[in-house]
Biopython code that builds the backbone (N, CA, C, O; Angstrom):
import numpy as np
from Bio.PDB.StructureBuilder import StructureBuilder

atoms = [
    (1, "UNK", "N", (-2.690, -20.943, 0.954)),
    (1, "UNK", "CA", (-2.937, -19.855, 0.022)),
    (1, "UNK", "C", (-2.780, -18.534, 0.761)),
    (1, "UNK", "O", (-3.164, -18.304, 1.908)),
    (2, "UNK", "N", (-2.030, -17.531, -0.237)),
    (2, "UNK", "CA", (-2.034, -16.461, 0.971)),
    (2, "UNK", "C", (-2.962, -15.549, 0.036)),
    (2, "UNK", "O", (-3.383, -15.825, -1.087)),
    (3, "UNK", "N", (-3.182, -14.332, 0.833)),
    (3, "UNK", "CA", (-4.166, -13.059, 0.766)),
    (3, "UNK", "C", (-3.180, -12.096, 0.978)),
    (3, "UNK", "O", (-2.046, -12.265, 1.426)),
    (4, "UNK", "N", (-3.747, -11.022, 0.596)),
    (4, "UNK", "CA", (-3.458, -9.692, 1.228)),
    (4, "UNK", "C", (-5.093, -8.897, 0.557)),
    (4, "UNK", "O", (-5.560, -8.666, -0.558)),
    (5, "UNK", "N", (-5.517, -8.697, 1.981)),
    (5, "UNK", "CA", (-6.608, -7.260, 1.574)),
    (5, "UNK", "C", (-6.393, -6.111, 2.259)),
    (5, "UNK", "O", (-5.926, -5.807, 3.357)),
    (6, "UNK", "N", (-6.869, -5.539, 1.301)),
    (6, "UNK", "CA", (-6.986, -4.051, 1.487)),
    (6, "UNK", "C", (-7.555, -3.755, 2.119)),
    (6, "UNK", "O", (-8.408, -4.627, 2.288)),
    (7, "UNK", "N", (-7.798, -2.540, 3.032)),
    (7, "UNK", "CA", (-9.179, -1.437, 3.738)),
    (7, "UNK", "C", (-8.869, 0.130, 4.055)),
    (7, "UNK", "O", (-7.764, 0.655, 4.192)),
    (8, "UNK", "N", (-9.734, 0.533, 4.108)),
    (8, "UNK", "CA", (-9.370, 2.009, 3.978)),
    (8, "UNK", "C", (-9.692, 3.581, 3.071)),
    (8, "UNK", "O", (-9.677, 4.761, 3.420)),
    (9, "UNK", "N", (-9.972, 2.880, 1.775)),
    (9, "UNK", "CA", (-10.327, 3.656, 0.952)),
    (9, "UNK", "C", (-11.150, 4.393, 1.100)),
    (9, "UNK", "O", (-11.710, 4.478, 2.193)),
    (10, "UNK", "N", (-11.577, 5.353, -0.202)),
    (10, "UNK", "CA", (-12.623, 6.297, 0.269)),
    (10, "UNK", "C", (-12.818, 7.793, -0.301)),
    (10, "UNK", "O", (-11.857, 8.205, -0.951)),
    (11, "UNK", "N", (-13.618, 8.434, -0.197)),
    (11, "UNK", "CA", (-13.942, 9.574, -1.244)),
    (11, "UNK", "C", (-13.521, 10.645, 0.193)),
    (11, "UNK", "O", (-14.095, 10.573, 1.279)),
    (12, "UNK", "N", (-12.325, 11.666, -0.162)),
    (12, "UNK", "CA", (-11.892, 12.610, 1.075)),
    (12, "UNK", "C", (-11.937, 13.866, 0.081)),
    (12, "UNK", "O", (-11.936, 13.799, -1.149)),
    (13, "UNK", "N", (-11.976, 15.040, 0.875)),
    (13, "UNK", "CA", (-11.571, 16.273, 0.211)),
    (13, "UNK", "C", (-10.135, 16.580, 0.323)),
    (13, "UNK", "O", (-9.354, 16.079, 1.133)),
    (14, "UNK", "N", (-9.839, 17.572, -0.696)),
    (14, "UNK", "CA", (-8.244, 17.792, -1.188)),
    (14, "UNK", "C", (-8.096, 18.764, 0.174)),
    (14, "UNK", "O", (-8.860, 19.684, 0.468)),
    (15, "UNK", "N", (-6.993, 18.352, 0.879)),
    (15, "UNK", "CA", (-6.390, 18.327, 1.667)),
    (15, "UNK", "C", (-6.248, 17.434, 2.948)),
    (15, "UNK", "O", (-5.403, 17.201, 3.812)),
    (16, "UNK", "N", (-7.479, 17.074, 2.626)),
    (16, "UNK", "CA", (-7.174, 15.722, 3.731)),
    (16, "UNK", "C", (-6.529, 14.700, 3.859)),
    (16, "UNK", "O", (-5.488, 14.574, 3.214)),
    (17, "UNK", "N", (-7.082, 13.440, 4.943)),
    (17, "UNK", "CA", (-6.357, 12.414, 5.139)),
    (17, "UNK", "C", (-7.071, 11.193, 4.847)),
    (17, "UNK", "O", (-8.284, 11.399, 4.868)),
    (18, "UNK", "N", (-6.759, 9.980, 4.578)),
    (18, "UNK", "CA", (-6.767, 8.636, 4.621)),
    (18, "UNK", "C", (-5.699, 8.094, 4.789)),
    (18, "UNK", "O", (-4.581, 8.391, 4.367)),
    (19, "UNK", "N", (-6.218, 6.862, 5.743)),
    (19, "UNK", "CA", (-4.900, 5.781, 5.986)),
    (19, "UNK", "C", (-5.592, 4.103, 5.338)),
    (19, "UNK", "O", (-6.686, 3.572, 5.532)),
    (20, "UNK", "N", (-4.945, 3.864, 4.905)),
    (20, "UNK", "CA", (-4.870, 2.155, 4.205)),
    (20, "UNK", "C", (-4.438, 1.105, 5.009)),
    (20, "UNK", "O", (-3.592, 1.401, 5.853)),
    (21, "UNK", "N", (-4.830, -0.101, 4.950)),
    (21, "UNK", "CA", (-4.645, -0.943, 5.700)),
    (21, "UNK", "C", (-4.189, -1.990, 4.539)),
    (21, "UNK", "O", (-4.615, -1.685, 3.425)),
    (22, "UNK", "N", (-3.503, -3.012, 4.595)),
    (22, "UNK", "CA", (-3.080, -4.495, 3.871)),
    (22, "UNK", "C", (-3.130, -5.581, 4.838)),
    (22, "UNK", "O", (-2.650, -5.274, 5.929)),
    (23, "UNK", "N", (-3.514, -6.593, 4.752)),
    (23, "UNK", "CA", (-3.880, -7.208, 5.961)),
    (23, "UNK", "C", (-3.222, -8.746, 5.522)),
    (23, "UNK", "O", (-4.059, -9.521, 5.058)),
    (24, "UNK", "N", (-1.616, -9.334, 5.636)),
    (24, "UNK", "CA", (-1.862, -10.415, 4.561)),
    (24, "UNK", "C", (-1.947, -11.698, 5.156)),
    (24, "UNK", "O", (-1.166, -11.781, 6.104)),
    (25, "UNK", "N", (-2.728, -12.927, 4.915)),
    (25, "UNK", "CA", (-2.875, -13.965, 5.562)),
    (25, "UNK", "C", (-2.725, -15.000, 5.211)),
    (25, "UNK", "O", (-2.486, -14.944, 4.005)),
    (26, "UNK", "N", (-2.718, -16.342, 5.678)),
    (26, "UNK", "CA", (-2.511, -17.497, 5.019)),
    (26, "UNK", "C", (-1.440, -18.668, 5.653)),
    (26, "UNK", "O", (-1.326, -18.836, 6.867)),
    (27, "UNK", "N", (-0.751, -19.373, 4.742)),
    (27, "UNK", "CA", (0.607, -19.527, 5.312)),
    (27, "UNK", "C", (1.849, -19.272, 4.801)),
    (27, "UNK", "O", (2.501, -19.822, 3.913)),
    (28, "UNK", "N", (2.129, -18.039, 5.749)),
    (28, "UNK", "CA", (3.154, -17.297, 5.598)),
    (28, "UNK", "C", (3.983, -17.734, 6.493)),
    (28, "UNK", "O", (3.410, -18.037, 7.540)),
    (29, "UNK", "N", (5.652, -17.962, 6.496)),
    (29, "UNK", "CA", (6.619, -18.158, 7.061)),
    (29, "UNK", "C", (7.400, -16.093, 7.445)),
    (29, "UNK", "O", (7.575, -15.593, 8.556)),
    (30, "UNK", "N", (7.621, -15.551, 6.310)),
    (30, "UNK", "CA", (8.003, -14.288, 6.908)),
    (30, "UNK", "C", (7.715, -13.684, 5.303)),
    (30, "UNK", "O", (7.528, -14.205, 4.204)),
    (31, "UNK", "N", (7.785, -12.451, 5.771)),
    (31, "UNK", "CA", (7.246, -10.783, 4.656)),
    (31, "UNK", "C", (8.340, -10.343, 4.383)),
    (31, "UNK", "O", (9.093, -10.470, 5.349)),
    (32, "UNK", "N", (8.907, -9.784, 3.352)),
    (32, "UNK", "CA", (9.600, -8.958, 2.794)),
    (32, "UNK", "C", (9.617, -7.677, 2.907)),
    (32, "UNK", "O", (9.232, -6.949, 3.823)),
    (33, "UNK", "N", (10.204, -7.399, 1.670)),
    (33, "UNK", "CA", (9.337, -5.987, 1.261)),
    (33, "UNK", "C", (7.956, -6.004, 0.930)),
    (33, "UNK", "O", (7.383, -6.985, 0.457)),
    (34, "UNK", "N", (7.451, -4.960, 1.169)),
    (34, "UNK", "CA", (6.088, -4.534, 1.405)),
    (34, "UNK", "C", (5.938, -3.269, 0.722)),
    (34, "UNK", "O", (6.655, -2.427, 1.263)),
    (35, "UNK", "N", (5.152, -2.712, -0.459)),
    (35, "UNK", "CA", (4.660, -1.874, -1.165)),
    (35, "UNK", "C", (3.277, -1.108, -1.199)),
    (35, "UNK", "O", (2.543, -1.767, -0.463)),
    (36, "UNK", "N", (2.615, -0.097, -1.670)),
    (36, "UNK", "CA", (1.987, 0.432, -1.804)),
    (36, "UNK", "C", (1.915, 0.791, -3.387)),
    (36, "UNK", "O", (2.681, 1.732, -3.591)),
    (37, "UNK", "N", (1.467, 0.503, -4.210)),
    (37, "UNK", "CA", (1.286, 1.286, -5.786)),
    (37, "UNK", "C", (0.067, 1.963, -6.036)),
    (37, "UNK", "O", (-0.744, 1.755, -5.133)),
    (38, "UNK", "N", (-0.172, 2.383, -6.552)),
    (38, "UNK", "CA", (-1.266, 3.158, -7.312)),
    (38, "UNK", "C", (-1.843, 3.068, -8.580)),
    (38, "UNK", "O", (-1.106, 2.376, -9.283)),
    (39, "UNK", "N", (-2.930, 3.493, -9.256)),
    (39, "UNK", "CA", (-3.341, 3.280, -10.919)),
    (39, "UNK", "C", (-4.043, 4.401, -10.898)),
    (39, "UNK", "O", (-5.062, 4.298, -10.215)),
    (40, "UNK", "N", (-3.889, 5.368, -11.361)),
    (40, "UNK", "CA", (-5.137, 5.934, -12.025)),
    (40, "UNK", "C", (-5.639, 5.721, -12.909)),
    (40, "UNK", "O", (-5.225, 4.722, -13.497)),
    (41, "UNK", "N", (-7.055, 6.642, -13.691)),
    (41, "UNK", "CA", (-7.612, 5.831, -15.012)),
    (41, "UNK", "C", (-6.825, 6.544, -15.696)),
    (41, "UNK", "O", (-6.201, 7.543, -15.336)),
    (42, "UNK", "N", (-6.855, 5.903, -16.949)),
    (42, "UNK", "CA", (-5.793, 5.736, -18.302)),
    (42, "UNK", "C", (-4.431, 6.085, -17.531)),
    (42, "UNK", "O", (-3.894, 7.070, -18.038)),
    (43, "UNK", "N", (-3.735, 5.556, -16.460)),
    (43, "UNK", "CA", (-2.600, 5.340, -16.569)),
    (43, "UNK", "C", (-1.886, 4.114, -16.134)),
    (43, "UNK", "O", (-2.447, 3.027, -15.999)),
    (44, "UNK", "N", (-0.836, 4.296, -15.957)),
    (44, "UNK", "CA", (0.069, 2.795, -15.914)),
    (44, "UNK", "C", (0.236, 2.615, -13.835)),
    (44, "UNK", "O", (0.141, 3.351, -12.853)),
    (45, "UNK", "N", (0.420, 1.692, -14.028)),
    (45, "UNK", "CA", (0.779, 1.300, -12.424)),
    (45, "UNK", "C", (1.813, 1.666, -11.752)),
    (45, "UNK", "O", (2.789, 0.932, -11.907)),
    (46, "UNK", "N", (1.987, 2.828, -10.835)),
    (46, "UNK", "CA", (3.487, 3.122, -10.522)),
    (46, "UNK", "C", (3.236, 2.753, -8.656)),
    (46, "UNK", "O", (2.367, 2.628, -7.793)),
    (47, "UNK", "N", (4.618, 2.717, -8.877)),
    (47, "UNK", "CA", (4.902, 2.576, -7.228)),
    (47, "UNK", "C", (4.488, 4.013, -6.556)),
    (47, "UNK", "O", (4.247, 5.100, -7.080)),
    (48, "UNK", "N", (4.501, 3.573, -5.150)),
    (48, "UNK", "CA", (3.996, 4.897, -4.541)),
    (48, "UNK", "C", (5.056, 5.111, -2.802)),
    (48, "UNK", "O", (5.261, 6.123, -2.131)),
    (49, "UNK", "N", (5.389, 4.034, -2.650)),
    (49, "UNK", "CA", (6.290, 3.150, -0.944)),
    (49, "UNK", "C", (6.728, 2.310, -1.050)),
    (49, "UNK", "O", (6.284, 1.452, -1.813)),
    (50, "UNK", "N", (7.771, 2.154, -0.361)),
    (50, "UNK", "CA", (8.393, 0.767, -0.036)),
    (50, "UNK", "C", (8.685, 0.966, 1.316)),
    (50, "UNK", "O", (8.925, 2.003, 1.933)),
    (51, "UNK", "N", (8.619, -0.302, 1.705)),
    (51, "UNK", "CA", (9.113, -0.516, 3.271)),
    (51, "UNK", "C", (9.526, -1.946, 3.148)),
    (51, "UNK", "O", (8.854, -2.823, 2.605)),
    (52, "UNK", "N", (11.190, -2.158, 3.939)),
    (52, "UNK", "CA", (11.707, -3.719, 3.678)),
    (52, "UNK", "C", (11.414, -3.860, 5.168)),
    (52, "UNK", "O", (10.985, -3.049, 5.988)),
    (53, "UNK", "N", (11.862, -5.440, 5.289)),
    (53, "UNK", "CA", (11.767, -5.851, 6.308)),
    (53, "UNK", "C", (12.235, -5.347, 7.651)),
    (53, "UNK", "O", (11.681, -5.514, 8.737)),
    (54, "UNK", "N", (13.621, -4.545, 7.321)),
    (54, "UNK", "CA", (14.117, -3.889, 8.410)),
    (54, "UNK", "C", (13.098, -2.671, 8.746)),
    (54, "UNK", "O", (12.895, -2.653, 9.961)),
    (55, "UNK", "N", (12.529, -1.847, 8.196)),
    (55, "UNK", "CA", (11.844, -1.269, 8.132)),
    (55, "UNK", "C", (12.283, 0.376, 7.546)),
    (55, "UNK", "O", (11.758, 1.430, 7.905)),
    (56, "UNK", "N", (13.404, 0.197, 6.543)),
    (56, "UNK", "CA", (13.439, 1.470, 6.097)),
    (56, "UNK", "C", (12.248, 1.371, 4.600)),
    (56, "UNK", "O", (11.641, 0.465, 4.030)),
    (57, "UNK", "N", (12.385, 2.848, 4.441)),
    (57, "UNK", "CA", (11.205, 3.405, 3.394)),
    (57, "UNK", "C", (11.590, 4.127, 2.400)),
    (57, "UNK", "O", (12.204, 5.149, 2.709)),
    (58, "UNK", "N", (11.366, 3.850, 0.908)),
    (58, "UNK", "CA", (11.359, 4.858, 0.086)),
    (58, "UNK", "C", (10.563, 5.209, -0.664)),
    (58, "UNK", "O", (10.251, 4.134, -1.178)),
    (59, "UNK", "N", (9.638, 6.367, -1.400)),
    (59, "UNK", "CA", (8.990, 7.104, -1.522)),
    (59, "UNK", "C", (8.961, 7.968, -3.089)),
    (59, "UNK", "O", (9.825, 8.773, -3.436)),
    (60, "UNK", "N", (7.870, 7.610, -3.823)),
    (60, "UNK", "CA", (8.061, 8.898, -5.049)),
    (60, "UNK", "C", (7.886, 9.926, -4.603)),
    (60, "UNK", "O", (7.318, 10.263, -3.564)),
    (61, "UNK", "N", (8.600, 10.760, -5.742)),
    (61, "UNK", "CA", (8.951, 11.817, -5.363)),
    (61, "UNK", "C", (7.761, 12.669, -4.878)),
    (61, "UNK", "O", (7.837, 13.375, -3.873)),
    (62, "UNK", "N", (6.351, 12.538, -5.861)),
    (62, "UNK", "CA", (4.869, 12.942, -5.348)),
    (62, "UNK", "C", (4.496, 13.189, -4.220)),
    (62, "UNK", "O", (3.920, 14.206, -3.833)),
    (63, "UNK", "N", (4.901, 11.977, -3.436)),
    (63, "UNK", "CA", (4.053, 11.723, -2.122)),
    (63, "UNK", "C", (5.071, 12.154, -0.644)),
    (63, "UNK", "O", (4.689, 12.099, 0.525)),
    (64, "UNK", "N", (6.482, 12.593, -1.161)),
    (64, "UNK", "CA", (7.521, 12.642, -0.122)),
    (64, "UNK", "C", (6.791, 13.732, 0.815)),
    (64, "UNK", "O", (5.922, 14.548, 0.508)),
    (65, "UNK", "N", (7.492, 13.461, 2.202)),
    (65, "UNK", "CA", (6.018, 14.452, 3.063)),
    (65, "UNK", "C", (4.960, 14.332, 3.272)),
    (65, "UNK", "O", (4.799, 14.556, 4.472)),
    (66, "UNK", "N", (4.093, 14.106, 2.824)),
    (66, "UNK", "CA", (3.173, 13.857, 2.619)),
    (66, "UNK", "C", (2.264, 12.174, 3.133)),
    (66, "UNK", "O", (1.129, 12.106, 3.607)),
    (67, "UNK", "N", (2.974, 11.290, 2.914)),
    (67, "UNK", "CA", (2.531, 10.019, 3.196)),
    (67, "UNK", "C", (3.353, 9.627, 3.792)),
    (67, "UNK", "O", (4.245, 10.421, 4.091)),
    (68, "UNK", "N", (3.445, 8.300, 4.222)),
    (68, "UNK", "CA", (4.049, 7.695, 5.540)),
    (68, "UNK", "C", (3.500, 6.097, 5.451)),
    (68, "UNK", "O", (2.378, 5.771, 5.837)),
    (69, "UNK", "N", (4.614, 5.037, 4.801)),
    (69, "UNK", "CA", (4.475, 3.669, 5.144)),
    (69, "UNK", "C", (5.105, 2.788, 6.258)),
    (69, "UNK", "O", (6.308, 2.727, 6.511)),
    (70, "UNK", "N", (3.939, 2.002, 6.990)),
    (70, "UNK", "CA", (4.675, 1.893, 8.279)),
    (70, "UNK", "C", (4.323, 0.189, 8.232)),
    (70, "UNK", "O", (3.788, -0.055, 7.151)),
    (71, "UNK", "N", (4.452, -0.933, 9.000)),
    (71, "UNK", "CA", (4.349, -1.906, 8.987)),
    (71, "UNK", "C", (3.827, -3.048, 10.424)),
    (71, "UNK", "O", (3.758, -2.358, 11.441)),
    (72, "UNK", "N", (3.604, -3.975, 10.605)),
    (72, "UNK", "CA", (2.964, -4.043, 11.576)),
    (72, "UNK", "C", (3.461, -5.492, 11.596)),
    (72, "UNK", "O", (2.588, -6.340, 11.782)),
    (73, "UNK", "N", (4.842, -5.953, 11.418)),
    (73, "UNK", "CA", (5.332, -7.610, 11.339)),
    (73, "UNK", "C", (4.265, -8.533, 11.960)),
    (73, "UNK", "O", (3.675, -9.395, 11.309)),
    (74, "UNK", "N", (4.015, -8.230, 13.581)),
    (74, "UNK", "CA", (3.621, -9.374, 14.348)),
    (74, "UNK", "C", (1.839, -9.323, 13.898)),
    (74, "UNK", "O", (1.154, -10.087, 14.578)),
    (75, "UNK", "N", (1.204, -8.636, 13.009)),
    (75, "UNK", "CA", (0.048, -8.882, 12.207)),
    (75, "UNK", "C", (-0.038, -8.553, 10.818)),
    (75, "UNK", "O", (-0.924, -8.168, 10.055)),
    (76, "UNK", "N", (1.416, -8.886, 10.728)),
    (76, "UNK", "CA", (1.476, -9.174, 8.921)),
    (76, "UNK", "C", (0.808, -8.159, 8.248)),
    (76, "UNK", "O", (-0.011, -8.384, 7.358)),
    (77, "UNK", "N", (1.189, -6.815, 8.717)),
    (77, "UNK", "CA", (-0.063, -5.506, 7.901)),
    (77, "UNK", "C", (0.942, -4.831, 7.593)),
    (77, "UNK", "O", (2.027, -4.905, 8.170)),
    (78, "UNK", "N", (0.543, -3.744, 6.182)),
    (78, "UNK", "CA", (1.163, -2.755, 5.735)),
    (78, "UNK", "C", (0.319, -1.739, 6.014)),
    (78, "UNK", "O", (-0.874, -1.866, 5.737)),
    (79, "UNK", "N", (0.917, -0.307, 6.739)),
    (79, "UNK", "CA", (0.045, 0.650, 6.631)),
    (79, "UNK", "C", (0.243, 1.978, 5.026)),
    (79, "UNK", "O", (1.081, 1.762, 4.151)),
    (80, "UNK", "N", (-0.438, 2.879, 5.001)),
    (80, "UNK", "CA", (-0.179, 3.687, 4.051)),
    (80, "UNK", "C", (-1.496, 5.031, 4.973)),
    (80, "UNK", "O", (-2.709, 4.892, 5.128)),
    (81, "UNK", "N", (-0.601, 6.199, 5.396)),
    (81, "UNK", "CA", (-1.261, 7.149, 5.983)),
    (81, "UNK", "C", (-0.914, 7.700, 4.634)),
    (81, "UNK", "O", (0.043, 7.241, 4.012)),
    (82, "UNK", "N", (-1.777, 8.824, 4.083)),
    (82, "UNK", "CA", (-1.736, 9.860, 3.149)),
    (82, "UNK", "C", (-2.741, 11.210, 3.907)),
    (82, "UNK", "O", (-3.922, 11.257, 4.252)),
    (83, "UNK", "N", (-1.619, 12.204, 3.949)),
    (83, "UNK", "CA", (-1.799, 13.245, 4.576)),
    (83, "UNK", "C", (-1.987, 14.687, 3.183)),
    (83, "UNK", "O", (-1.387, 14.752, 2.110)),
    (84, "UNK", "N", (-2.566, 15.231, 3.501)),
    (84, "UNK", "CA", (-2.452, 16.495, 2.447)),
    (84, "UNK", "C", (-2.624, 16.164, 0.939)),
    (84, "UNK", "O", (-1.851, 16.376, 0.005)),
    (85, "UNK", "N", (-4.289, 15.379, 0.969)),
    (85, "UNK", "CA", (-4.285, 14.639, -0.023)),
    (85, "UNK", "C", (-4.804, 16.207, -1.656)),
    (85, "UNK", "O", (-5.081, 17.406, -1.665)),
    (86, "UNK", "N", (-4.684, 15.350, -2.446)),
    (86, "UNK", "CA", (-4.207, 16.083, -3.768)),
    (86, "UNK", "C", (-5.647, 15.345, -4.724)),
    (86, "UNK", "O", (-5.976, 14.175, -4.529)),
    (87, "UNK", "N", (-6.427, 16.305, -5.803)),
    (87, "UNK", "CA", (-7.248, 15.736, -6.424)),
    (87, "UNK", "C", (-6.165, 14.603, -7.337)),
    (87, "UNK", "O", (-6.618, 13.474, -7.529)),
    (88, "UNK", "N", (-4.717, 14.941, -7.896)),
    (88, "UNK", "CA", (-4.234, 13.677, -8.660)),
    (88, "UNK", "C", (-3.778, 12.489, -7.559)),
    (88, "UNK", "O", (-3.076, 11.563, -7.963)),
    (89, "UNK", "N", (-4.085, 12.533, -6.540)),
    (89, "UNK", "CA", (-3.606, 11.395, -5.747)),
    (89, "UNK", "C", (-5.090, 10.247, -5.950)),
    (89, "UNK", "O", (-5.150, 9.160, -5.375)),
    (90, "UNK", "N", (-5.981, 10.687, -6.703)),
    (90, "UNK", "CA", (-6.924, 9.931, -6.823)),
    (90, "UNK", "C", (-6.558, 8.915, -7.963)),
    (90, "UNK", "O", (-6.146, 9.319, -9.050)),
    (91, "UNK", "N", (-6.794, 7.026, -7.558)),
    (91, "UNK", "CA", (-6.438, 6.214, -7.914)),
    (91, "UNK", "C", (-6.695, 4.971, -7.230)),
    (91, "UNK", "O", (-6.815, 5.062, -6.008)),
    (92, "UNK", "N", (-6.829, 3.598, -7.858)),
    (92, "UNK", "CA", (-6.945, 2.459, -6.798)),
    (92, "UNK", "C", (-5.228, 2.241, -6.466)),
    (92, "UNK", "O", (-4.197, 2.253, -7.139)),
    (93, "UNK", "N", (-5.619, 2.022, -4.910)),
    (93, "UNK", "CA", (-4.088, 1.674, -4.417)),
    (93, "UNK", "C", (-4.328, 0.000, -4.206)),
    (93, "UNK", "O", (-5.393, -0.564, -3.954)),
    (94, "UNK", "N", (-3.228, -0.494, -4.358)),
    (94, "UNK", "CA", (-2.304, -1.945, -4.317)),
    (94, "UNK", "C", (-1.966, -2.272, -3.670)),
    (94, "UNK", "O", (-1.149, -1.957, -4.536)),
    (95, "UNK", "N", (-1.482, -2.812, -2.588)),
    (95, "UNK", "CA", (-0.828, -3.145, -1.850)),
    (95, "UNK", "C", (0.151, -4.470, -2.638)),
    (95, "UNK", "O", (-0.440, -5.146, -3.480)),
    (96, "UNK", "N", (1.596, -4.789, -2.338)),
    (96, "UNK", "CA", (2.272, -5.957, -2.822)),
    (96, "UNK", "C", (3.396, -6.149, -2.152)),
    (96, "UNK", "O", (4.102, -5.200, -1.809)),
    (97, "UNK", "N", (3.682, -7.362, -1.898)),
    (97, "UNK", "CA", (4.423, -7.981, -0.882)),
    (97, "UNK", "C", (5.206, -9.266, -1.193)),
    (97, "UNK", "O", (4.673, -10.092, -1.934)),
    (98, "UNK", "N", (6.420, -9.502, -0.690)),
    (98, "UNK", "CA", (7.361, -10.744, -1.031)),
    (98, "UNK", "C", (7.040, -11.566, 0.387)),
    (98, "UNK", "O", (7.222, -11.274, 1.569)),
    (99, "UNK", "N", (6.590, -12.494, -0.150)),
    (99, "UNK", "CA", (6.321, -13.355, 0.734)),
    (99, "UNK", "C", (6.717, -14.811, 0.627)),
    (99, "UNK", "O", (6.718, -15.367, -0.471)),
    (100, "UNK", "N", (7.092, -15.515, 1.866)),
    (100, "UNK", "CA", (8.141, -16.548, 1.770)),
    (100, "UNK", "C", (6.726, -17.109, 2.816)),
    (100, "UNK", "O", (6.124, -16.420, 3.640)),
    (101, "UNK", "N", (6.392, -18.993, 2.346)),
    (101, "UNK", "CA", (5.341, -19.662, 2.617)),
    (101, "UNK", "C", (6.703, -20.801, 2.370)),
    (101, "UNK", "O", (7.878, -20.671, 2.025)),
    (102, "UNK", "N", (5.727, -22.072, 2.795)),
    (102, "UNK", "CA", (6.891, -23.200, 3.133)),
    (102, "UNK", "C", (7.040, -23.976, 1.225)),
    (102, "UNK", "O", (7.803, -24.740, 0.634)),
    (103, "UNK", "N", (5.582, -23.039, 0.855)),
    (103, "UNK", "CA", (6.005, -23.442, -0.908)),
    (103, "UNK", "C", (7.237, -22.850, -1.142)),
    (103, "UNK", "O", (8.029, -23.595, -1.719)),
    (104, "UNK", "N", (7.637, -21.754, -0.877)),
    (104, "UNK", "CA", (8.738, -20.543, -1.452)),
    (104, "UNK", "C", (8.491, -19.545, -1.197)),
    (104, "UNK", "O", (7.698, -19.283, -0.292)),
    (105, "UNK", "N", (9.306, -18.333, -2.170)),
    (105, "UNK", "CA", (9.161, -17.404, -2.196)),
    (105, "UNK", "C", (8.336, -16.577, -3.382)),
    (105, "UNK", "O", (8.756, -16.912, -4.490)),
    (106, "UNK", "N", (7.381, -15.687, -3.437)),
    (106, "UNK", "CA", (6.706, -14.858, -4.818)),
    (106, "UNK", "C", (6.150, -13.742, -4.094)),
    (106, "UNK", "O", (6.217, -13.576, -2.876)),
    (107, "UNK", "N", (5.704, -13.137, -4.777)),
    (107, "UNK", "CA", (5.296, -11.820, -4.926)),
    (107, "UNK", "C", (3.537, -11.791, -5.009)),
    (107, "UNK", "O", (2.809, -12.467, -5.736)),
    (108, "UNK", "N", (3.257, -11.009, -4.240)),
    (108, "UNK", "CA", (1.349, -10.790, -4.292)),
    (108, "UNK", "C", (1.095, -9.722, -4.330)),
    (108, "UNK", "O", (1.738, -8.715, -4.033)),
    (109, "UNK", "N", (-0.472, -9.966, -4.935)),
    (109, "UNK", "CA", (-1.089, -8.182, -4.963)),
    (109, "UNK", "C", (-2.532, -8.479, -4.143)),
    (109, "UNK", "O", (-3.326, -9.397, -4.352)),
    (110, "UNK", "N", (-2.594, -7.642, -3.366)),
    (110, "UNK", "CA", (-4.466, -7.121, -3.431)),
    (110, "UNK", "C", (-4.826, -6.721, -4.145)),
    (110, "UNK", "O", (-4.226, -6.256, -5.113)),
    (111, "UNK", "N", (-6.682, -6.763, -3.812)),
    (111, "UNK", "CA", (-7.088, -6.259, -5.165)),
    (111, "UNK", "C", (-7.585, -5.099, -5.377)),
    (111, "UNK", "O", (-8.094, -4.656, -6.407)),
    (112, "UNK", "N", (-7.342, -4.370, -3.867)),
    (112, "UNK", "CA", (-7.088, -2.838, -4.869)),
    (112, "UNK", "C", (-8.088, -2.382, -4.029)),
    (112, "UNK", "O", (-9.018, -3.143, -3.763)),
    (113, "UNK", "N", (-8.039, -0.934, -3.431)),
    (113, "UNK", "CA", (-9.142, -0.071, -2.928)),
    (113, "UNK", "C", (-8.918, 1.459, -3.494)),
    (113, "UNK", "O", (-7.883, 1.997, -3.886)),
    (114, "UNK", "N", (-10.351, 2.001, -3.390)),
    (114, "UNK", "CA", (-10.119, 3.111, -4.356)),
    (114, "UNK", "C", (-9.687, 4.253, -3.390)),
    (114, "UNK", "O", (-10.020, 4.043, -2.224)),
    (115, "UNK", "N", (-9.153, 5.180, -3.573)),
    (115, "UNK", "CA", (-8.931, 6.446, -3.395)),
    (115, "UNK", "C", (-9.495, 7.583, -4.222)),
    (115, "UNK", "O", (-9.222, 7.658, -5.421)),
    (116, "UNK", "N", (-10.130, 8.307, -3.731)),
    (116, "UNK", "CA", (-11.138, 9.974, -4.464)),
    (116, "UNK", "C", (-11.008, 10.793, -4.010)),
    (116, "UNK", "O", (-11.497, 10.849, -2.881)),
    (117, "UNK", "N", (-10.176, 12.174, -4.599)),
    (117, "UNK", "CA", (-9.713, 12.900, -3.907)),
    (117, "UNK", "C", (-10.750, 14.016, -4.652)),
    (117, "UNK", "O", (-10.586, 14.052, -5.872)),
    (118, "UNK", "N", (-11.830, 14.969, -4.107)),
    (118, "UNK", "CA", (-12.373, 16.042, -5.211)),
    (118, "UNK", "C", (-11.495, 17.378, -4.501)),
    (118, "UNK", "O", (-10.922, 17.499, -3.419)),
    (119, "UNK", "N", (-11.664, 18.163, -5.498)),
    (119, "UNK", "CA", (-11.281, 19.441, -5.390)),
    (119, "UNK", "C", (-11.777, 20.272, -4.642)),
    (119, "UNK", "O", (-11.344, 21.424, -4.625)),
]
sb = StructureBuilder()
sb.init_structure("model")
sb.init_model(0)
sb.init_chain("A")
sb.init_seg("    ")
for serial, (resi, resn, name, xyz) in enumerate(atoms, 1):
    if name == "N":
        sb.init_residue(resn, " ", resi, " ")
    sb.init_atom(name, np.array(xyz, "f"), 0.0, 1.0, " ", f" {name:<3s}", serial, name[0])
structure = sb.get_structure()
């Protein structure tokens, strides 16, 4: 069975920083792409990072500058630094990942840590 948890979250003031952790475990053969999403309340789930296996990254347009997804293969972690944080950057973040186990291949989520950004 695999995992991925989260750590990191947390109530910061607008302009600051938090960094996120994804931690994924189990039996895993190798990681994919690796994501970061977001939710705020009353809205829909959008992406926020990507990072593939090679390790390039792409980024909404929101967070360009600003954040930074980095990866950690040989302990199966996704990072998510958020720099110059914003009261709308407040939201639970996701972490989600393609992951190949000797079942196959699918897709996972954590279950989410919050982010609070006040003004």
């Amino acid at each position: 069975q695999v995992q991925l948890v989260e750590s990191g979250g947390g109530l910061v003031q607008a302009g600051g920083s938090l960094g996120l952790s994804c931690a994924a475990s189990g039996s895993i053969f190798s990681i994919n792409t690796m994501r970061w999403y977001r939710q705020a309340p009353g809205k829909q789930r959008e992406w926020v990072a990507v990072i593939t296996s090679g390790g390039s990254t792409t980024y909404v347009d929101s967070v360009k500058g600003r954040f930074t997804i980095s990866r950690d293969n040989a302990q199966n972690t996704v990072y998510l630094q958020m720099n110059s944080l914003k009261p709308e950057d407040t939201a639970v973040y996701y972490c989600n990942a393609d992951i190949q186990t000797t079942y196959g291949s699918r897709n996972y989520w954590g279950q989410g840590t919050q982010v609070t950004v006040s003004s």
